[in-house]
C-alpha positions as CSV (number, residue, x, y, z in Angstrom):
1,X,-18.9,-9.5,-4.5
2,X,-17.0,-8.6,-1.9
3,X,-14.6,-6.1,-1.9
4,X,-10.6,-6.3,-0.7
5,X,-10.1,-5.0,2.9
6,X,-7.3,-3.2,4.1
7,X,-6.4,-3.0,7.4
8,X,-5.4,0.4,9.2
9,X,-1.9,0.6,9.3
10,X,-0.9,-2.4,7.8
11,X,0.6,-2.3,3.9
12,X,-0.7,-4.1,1.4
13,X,1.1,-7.5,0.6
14,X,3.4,-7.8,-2.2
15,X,4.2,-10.8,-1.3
16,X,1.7,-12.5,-3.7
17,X,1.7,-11.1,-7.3
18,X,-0.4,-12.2,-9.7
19,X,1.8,-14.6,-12.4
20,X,1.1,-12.8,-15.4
21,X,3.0,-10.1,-14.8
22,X,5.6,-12.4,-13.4
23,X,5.5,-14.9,-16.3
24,X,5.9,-11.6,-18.6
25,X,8.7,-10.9,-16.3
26,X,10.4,-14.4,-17.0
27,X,10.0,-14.0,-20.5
28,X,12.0,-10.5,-20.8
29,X,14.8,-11.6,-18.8
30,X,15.0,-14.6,-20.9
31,X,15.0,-12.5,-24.2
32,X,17.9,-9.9,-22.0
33,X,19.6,-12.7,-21.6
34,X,19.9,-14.2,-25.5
35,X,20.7,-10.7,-26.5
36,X,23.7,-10.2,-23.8
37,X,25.2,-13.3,-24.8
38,X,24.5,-12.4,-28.6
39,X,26.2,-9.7,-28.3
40,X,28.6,-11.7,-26.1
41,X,29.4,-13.8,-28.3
42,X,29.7,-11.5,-31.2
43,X,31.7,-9.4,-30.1
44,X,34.9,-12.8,-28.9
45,X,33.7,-14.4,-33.0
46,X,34.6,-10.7,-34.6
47,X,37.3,-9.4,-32.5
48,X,38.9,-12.2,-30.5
49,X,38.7,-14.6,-33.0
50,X,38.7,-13.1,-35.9
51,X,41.5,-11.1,-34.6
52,X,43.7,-14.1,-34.0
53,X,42.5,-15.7,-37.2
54,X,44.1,-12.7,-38.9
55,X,47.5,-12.0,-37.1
56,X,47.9,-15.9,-37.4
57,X,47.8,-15.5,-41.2
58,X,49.7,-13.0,-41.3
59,X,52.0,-14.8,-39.5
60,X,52.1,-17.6,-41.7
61,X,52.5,-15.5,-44.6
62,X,55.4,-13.8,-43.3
63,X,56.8,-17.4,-42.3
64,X,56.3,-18.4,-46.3
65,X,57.9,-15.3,-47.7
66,X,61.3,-15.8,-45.5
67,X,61.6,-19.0,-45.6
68,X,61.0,-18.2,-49.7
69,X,64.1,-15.6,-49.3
70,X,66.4,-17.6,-47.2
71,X,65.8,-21.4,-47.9
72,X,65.1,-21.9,-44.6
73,X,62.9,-21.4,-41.4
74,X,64.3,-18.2,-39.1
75,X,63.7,-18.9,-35.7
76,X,62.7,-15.9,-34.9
77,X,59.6,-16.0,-37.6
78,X,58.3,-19.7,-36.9
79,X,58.5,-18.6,-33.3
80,X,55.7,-15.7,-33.6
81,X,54.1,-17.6,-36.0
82,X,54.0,-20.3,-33.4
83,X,53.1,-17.9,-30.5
84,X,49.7,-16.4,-33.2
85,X,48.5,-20.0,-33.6
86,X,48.4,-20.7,-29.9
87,X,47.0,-17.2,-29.4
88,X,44.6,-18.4,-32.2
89,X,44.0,-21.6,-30.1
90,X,42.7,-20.3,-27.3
91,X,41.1,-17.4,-28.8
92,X,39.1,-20.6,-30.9
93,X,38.5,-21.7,-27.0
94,X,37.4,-19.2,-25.7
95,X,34.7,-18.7,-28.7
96,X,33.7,-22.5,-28.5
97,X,32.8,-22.3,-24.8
98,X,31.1,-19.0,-25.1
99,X,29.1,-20.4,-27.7
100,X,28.8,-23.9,-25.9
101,X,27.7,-21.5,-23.2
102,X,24.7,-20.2,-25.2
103,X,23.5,-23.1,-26.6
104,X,23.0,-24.2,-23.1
105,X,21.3,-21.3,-22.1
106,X,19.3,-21.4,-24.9
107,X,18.4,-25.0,-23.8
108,X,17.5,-24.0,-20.2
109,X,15.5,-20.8,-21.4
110,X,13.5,-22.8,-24.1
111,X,12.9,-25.8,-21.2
112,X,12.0,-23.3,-18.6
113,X,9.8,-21.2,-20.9
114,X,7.8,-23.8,-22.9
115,X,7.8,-26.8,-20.4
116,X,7.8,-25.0,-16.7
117,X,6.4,-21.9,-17.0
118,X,3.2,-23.2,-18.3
119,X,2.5,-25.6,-15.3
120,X,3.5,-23.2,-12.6
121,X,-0.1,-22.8,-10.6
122,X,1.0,-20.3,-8.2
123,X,4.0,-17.3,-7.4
124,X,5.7,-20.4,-5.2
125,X,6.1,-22.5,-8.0
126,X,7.0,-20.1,-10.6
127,X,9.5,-18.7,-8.5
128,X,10.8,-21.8,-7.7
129,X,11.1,-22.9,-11.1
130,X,12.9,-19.1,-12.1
131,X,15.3,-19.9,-9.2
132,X,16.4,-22.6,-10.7
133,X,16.9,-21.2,-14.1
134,X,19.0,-18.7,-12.8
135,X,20.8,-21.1,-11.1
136,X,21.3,-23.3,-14.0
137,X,22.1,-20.2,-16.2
138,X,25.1,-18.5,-13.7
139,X,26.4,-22.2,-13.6
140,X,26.2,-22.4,-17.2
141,X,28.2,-18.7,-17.4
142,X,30.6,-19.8,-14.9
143,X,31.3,-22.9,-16.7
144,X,32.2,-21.2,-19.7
145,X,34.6,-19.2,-18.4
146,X,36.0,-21.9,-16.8
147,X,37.1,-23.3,-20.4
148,X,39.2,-19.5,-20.5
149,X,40.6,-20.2,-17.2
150,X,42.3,-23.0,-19.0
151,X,43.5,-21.2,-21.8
152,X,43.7,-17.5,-20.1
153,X,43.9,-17.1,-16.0
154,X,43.2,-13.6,-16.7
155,X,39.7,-14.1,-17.6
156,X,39.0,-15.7,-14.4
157,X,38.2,-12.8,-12.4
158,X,35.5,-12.2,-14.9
159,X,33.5,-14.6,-13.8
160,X,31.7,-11.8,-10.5
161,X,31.3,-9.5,-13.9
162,X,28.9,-12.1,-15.5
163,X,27.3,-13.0,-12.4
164,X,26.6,-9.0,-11.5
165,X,25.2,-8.4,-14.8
166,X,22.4,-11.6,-14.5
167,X,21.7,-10.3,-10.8
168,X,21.3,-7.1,-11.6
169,X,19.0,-8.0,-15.2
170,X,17.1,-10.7,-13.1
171,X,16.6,-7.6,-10.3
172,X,15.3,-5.2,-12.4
173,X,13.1,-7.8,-14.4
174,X,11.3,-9.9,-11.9
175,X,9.4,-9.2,-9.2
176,X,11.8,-10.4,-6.5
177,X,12.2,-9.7,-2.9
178,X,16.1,-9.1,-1.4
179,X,15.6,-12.1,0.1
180,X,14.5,-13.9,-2.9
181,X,17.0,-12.5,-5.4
182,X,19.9,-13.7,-3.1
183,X,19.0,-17.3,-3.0
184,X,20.3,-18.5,-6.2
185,X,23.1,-16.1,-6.6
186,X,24.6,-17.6,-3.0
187,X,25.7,-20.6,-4.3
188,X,27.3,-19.1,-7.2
189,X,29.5,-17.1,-5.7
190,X,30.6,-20.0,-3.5
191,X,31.1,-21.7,-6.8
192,X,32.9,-18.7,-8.6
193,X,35.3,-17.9,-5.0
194,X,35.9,-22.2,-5.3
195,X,37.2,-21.8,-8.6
196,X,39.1,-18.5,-8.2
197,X,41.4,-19.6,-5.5
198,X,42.4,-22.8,-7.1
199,X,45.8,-23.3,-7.7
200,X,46.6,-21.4,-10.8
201,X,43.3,-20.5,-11.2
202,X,44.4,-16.9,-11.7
203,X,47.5,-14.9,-12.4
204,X,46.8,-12.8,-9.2
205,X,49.0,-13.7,-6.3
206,X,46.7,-15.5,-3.4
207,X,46.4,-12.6,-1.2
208,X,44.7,-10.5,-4.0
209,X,42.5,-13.5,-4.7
210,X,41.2,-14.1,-1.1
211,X,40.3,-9.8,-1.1
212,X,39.0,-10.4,-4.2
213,X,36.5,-13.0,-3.0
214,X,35.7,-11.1,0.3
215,X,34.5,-7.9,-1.6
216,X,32.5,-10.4,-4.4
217,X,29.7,-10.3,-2.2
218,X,29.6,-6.0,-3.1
219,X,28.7,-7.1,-6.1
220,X,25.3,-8.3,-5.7
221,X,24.3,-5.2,-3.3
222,X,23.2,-2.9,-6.3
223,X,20.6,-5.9,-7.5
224,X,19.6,-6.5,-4.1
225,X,18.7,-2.6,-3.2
226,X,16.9,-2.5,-6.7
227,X,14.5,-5.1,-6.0
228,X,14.4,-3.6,-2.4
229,X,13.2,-0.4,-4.2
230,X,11.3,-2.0,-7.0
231,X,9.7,-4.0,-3.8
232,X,8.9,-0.8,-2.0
233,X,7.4,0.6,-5.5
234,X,5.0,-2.0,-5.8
235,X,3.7,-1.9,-2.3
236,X,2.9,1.1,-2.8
237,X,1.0,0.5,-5.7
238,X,-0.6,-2.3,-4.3
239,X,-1.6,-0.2,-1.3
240,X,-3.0,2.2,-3.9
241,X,-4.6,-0.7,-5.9
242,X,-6.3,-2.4,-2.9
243,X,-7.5,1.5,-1.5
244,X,-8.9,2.5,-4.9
245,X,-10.8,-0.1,-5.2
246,X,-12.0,-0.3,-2.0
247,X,-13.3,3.4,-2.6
248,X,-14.8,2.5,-5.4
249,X,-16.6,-0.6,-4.0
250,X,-17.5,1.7,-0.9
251,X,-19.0,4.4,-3.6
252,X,-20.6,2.3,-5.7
253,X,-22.3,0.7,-2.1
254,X,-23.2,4.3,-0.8
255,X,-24.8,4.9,-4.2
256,X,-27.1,1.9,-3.9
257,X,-27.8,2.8,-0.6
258,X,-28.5,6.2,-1.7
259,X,-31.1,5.1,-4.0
260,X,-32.7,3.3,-0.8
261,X,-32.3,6.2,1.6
262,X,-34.2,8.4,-1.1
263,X,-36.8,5.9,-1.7
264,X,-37.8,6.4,2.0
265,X,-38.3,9.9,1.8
266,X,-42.1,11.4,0.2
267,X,-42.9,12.7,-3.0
268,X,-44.3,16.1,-2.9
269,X,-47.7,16.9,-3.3
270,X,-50.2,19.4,-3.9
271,X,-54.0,20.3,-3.3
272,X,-55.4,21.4,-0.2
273,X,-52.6,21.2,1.7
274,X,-49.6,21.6,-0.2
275,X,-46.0,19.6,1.1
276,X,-42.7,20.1,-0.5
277,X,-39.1,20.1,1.0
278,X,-35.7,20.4,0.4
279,X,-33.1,18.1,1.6
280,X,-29.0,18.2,1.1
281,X,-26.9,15.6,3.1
282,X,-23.2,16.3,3.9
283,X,-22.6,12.8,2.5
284,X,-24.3,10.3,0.1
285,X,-26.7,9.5,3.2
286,X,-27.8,11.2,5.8
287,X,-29.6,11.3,9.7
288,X,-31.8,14.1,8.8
289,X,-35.5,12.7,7.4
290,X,-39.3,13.9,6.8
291,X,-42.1,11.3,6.9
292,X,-46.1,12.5,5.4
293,X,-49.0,10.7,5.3
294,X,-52.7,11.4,4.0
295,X,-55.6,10.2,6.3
296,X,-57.5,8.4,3.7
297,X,-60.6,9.3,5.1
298,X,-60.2,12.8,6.3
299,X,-57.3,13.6,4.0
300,X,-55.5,15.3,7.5
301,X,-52.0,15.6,6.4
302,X,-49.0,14.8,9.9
303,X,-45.6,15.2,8.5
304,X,-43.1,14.2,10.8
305,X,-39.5,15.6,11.0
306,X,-36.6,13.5,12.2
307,X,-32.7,14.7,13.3
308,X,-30.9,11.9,13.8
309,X,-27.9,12.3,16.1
310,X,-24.5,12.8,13.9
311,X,-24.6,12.1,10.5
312,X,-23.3,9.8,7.1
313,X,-24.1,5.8,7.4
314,X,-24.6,5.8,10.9
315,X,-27.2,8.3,11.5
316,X,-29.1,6.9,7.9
317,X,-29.3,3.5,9.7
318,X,-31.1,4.7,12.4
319,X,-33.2,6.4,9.9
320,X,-34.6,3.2,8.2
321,X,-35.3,2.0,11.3
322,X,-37.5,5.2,12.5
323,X,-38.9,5.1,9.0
324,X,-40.4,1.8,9.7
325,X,-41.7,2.3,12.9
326,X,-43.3,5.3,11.3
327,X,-44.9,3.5,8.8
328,X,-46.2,0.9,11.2
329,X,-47.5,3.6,13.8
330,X,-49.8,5.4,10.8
331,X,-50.4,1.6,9.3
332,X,-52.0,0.6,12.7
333,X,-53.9,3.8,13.0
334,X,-54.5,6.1,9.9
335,X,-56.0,8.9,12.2
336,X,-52.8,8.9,14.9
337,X,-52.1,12.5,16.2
338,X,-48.9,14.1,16.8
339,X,-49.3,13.4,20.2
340,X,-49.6,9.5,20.1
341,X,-46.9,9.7,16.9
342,X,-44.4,11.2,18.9
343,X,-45.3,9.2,22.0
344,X,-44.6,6.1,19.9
345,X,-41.4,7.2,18.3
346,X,-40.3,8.3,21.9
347,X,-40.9,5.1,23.5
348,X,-38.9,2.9,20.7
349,X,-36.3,5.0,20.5
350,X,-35.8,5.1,24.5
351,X,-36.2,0.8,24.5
352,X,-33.9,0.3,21.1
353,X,-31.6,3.1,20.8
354,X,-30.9,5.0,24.2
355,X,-28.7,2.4,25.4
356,X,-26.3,3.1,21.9
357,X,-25.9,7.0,23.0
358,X,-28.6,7.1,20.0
359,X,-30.9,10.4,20.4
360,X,-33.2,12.4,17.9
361,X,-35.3,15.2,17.7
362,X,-38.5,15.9,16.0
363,X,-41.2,17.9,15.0
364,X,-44.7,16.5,14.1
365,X,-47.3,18.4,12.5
366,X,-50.7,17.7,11.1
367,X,-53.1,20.2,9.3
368,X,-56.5,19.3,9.1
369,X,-58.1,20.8,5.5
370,X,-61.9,20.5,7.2
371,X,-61.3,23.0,9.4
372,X,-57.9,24.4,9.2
373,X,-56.2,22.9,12.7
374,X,-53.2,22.2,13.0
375,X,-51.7,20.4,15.7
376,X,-48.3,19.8,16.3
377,X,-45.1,18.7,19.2
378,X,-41.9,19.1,18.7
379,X,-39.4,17.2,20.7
380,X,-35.9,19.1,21.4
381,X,-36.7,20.4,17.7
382,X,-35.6,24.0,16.7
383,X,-38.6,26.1,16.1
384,X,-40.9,25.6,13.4
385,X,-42.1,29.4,12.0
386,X,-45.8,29.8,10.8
387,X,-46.0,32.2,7.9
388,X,-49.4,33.7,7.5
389,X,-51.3,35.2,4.5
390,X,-50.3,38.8,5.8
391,X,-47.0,37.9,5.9
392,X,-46.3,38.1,10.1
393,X,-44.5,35.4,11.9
394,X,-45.3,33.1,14.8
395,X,-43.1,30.3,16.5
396,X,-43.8,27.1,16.9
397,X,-42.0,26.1,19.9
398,X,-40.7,22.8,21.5
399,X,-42.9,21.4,23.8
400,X,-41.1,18.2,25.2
401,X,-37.7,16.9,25.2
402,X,-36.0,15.2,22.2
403,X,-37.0,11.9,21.6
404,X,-35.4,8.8,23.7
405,X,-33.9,11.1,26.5
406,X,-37.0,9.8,28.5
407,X,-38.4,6.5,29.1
408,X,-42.0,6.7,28.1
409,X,-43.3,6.8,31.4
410,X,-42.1,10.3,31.9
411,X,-42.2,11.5,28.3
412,X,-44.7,14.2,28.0
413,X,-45.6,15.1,24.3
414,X,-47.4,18.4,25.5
415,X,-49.8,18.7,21.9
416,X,-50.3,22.6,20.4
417,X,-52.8,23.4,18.2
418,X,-53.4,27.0,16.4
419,X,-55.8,28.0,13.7
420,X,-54.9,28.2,10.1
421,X,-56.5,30.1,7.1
422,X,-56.1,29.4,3.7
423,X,-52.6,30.8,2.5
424,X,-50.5,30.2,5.7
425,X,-47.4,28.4,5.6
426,X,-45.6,26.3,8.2
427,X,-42.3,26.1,7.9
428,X,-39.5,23.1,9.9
429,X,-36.1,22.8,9.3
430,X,-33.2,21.0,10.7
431,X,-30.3,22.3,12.8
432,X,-28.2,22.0,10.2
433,X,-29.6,25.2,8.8
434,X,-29.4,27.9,10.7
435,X,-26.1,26.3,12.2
436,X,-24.3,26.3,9.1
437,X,-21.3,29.1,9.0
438,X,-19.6,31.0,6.6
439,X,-15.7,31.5,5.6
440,X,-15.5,33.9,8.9
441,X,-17.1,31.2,11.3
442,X,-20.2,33.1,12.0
443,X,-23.8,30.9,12.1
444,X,-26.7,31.3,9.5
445,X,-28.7,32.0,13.0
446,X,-32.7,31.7,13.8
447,X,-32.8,35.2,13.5
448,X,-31.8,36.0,9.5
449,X,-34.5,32.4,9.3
450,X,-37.4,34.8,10.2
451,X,-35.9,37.5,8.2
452,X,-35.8,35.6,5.1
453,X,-39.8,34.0,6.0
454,X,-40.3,37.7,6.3
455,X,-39.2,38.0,2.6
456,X,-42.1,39.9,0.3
457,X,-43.9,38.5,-2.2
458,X,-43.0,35.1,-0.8
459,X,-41.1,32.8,-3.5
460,X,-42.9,29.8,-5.4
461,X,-41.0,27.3,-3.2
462,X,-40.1,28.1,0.3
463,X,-38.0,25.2,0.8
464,X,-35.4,25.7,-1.9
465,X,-35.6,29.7,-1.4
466,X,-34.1,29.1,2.3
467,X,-31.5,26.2,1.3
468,X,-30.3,28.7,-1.4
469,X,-29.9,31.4,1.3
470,X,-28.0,29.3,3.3
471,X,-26.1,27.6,0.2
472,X,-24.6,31.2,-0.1
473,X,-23.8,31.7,3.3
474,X,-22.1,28.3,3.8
475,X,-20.1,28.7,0.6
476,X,-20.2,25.3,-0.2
477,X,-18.4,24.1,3.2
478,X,-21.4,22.7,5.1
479,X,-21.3,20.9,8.6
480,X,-24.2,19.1,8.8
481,X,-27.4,17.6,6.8
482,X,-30.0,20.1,5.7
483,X,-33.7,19.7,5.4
484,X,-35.9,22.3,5.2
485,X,-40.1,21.3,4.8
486,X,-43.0,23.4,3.7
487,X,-46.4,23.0,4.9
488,X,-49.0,25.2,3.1
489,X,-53.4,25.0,3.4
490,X,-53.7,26.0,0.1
491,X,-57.8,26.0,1.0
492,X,-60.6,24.4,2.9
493,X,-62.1,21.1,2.1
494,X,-65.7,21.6,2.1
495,X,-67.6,18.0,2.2
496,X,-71.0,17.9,-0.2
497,X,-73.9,16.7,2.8
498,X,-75.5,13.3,1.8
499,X,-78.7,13.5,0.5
500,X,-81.2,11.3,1.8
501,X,-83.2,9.1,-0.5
502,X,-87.2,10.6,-0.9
């Protein structure tokens, strides 16, 4: 599966949400909304109405007891009683649109939740379809107080109050851009400013009114910077999202590669001629690589070393590659010397890689048990040490130029061969070794190398004795791939003669 990709620079696009979260969205602003005009409405039934209800019976019972004491109606009592039930009235009014208000919400809500919603396919058409609610909703709110505007011009101006508070719930509900949360709110305000300025459509004197409508547009800002900043938000935790995941797809990708990089390296062995290394890439993968091979019939061990130029996926591509023309070079000839190995590796590298600024040195050694040989060449390598049984040191030095620098015409492998006796060691490494540098910046160096193969008695495992040693000196903070490889003639191989048949 293939994982998102984020470009450099470029944020991730919150533009397309997934509708879930936006269909949750639509849903809570429907339930704000029934709970605002709940308490809406509770609040004109208990003390608009209510209150009216009550000063007009009191009214009326005042009205009773003095007509009871004088025999007749006193203007002055049937007049406030007369002035309670109109109060009364339009207080009743007010309540009945409020509540014809709600019931129409209710209607759009329950048509847009259980009809719409549900066949919305995409963010367009859910978005669409909650544009239109709102829409349908601020009509709704604006049409009710229309019905005060009648009874009350006072209540007029209220009308921006109602339509701030569904911006600003619709803005901090749904996922909205500025752009988007303006669209249905436009044409309300053009409705609300129609109905304001009217002719008696509110007890402020016309000058008032037009301000009034000029600043309404103030009234939205608040919604629109919150869904600017809930906008921003998201991006960011898309951006996030879409980077965390692409980490993980990217880590979960250099673990399987790991797993194919190691599978490429040898197993260790023993017997006559013992091999064992230790290897520790900067990264999951690394350039750094160490091939061995068993003659069949001779049981001559070559080990080749391989230092890839730079490091991490780059450098362990050009590894698989080496590794396969390795494995074909010894799978065409099972005897091959370091000479012809090298010579090989020299002349693909030059033909396939040169022209990519792709370089690598190497060291290739075989040790013959028979009679204890070993032959080696090492192009543009550091120097290989050779440990023997008394415990004194020789180098191994380079003898040609690092591999793919020359076309194979004028690459020159140079071969060396010394004598080995039972107990000797070789020793290879990379340059990532005795480069490696410590909190101060100073280098591991070649020279504390043959101090530490000078060590006495010599440790069980070379290898992980010298990456330990440079482990310490590092300090956890290394540079570059290490590999460090062991070659040891444990003893002769002596061959039984064949007997001839009597």
């Amino acid at each position: 599966m293939k994982s998102p990709r984020l470009q450099p620079g470029k944020r991730a696009d919150t533009a397309v949400q997934l509708n879930a979260p936006t269909r949750r969205s639509l849903v809570v602003l429907c339930v704000v909304y029934l709970i605002f005009g709940t308490v809406d409405l509770s609040r004109f039934l208990c003390t608009d109405l209510g209150g009216r209800l009550a000063d007009a019976a009191d009214a009326r019972a005042a009205l009773v007891a003095a007509e009871a004491e004088s025999g007749a109606a006193l203007p002055s009592v049937e007049q406030e009683a007369r002035r309670h039930v109109a109060d009364t009235t339009g207080a009743l009014h007010r309540s009945l649109g409020r509540v014809a208000g709600l019931a129409a919400g209710l209607l759009i809500i329950i048509y847009f939740l259980f009809i719409q919603r549900p066949r919305a396919t995409s963010r367009q058409h859910l978005g669409n379809a909650v544009t239109l609610m709102i829409l349908l909703l601020g009509l709704v709110l604006l049409a009710s107080r229309l019905v005060f505007q009648r009874v009350s011009p006072n209540f007029a101006a209220w009308g921006i109050v109602d339509l701030f508070v569904l911006h600003a719930a619709a803005c901090a509900i749904l996922p909205w851009t500025p752009k988007e949360c303006s669209l249905p709110f436009a044409p309300l305000l053009l409705v609300w400013a129609v109905t304001f300025l009217v002719p008696k459509g509110s007890d402020l004197e016309l000058l008032d009114r037009v301000v009034v409508v000029i600043m309404s547009p103030v009234a939205l800002l608040p919604g629109i910077a919150l869904a600017g900043w809930r906008m921003h938000r998201m991006a960011d935790r898309a951006e996030r999202l879409a980077l965390g995941q692409r980490v993980e797809s990217l880590g979960g990708e250099l673990f399987r590669a790991r797993i194919v990089h190691d599978a490429m390296f040898p197993d260790p062995f023993s017997g006559h001629v013992a091999f064992e290394y230790d290897y520790q890439p900067i990264q999951e993968i690394g350039g750094d690589y160490v091939h061995a091979h068993v003659c069949p019939s001779t049981e001559k061990v070559i080990v080749t070393l391989l230092d890839v130029a730079g490091h991490g996926l780059a450098a362990a591509l050009t590894v698989n590659r080496l590794f396969g023309e390795l494995e074909r070079i010894l799978a065409e000839n099972t005897a091959a010397e370091p000479a012809e190995v090298m010579d090989l590796l020299n002349r693909y590298i030059n033909l396939t890689m040169a022209r990519h600024s792709m370089f690598a040195t190497g060291a290739c050694m075989m040790i013959d048990p028979n009679s204890g040989e070993l032959k080696w060449v090492s192009a543009g390598h550091p120097p290989a040490f050779l440990r023997q049984g008394d415990g004194s040191l020789t180098d191994l030095p380079t003898t040609a130029m690092m591999l793919g620098a020359l076309d194979p015409v004028s690459f020159d492998p140079a071969q060396s061969e010394t004598k080995l006796h039972p107990g000797d060691v070789v020793i290879a490494y990379t340059d990532g070794a005795f480069e490696a540098r410590d909190a101060q910046g100073h280098r591991f160096g070649i020279e504390r190398m043959r101090q530490i193969m000078c060590f006495d008695p010599p440790p069980r495992s070379w290898p992980t004795f010298i990456a330990n040693a440079v482990a310490a000196h590092h300090g956890g903070n290394a540079e570059d791939d290490i590999l460090i490889v062991s070659l040891r003639l444990s003893s002769l191989r002596v061959v039984e003669p064949e007997h001839c048949p009597a």
